[in-house]
C-alpha positions as CSV (number, residue, x, y, z in Angstrom):
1,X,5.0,-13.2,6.2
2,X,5.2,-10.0,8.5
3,X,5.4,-10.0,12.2
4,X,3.7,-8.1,14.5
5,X,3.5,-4.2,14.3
6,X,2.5,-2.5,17.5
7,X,0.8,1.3,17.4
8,X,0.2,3.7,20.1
9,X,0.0,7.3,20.5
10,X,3.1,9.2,20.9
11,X,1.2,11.6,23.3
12,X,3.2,14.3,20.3
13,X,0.2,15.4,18.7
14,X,-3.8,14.9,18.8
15,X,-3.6,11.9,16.8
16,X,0.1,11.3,16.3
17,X,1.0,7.6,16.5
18,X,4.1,5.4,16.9
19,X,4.5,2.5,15.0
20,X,6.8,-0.5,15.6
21,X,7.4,-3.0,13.1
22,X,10.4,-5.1,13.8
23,X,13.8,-2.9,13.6
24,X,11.8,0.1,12.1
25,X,9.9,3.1,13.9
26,X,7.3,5.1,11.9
27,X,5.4,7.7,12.5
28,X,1.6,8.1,11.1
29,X,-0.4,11.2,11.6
30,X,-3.5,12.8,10.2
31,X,-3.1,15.5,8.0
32,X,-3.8,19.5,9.5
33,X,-7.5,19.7,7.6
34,X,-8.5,16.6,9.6
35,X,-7.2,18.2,12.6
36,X,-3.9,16.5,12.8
37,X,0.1,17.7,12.9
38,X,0.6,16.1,9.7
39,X,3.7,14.7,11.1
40,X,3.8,11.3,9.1
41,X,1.7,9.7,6.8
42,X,-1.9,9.0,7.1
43,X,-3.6,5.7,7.7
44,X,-4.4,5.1,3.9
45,X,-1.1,6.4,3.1
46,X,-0.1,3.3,5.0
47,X,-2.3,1.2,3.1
48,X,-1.3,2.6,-0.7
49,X,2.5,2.6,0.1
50,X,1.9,-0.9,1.1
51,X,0.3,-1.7,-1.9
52,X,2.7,0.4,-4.3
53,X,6.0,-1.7,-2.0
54,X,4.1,-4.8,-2.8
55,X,3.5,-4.2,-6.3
56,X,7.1,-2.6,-7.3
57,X,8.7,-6.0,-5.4
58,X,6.2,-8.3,-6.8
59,X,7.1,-7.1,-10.4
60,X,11.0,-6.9,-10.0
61,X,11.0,-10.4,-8.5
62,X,8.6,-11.7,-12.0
63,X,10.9,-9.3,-14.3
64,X,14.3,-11.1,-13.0
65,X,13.6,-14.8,-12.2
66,X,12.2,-13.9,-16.1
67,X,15.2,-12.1,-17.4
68,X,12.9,-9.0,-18.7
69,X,14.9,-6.0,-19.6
70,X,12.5,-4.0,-16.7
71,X,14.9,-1.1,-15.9
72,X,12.3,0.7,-13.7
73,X,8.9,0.6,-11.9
74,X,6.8,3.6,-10.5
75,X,3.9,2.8,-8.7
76,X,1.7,6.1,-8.0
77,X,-1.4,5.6,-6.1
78,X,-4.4,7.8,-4.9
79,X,-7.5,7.1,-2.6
80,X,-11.1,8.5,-2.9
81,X,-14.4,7.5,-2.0
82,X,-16.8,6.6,-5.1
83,X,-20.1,5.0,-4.9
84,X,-21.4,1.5,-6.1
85,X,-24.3,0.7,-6.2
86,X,-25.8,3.3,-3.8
87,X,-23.0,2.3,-1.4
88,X,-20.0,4.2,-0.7
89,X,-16.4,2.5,-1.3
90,X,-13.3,3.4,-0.8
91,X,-11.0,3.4,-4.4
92,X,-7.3,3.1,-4.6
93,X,-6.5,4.4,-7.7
94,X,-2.8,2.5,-9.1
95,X,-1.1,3.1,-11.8
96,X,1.9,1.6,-13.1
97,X,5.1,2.9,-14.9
98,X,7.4,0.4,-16.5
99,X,10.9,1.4,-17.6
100,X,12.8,-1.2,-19.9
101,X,12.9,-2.3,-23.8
102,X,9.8,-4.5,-23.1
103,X,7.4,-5.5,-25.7
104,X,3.5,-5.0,-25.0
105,X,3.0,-8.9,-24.5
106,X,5.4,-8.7,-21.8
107,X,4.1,-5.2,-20.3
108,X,0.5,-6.6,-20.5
109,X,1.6,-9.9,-18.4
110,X,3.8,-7.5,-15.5
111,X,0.0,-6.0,-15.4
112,X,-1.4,-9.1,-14.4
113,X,1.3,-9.9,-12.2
114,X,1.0,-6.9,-10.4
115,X,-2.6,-7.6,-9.6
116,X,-1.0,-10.7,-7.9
117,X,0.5,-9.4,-5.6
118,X,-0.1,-10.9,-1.9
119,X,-1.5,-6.8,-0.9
120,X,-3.4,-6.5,-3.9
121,X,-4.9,-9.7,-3.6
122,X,-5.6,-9.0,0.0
123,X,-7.4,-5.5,-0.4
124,X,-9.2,-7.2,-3.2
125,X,-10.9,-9.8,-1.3
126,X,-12.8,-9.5,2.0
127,X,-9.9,-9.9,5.1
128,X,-11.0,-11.5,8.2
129,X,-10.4,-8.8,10.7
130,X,-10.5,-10.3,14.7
131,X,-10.0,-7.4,17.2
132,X,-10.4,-7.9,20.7
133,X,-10.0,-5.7,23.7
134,X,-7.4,-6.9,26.4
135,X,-7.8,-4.2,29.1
């Protein structure tokens, strides 16, 4: 499970954040058209390269405790706004490249694997989000 991760402006840049999680610093930013240094990634950049981690680890740990010839994995992602119903959602579009001798049984089931992983799963469903304000 992850621990915390702890955000707070850098006081660098309009809307330039650091972010702590664990041993690693990150920086996010917003890009210049939204008014930002574009210094780091964006929030949903956050959230696709999370997803894409997730989804490349998820697959190599299937493909080896399996013994599948899976040579390589590419997860490309992109984020727009579509609308459902009359509503407007956000979309993560992901898409997959598997490298390896692997048959299309096997490719179909890293598919469904890959829409098991704990981030997938997680954007999928509704997440309880508590905030509260301390000060």
């Amino acid at each position: 499970m992850s621990g915390k991760v702890v955000v707070a402006e850098n006081g660098q840049g309009r809307y330039q954040q650091a972010i702590v999680a664990g041993q690693h610093r990150l920086l996010a930013d917003e890009p210049a058209s939204m008014g930002g240094a574009d210094a780091g990634p964006a929030p949903f950049d956050f959230i696709m390269a999370g997803l894409g981690a997730c989804t490349s680890m998820t697959l190599r740990m299937y493909a080896e405790r399996k013994g599948l010839a899976l040579t390589g994995i590419r997860v490309e992602l992109e984020h727009d706004k579509i609308e459902i119903d009359g509503q407007p959602r956000d979309r993560i579009r992901r898409t997959i490249t598997l490298d390896g001798e692997l048959s299309a049984e096997q490719r179909q089931r890293l598919l469904e694997i890959a829409n098991k992983c704990p981030v997938h799963r997680a954007l999928s469903n509704s997440i309880a989000l508590d905030c509260e304000l301390v000060a």
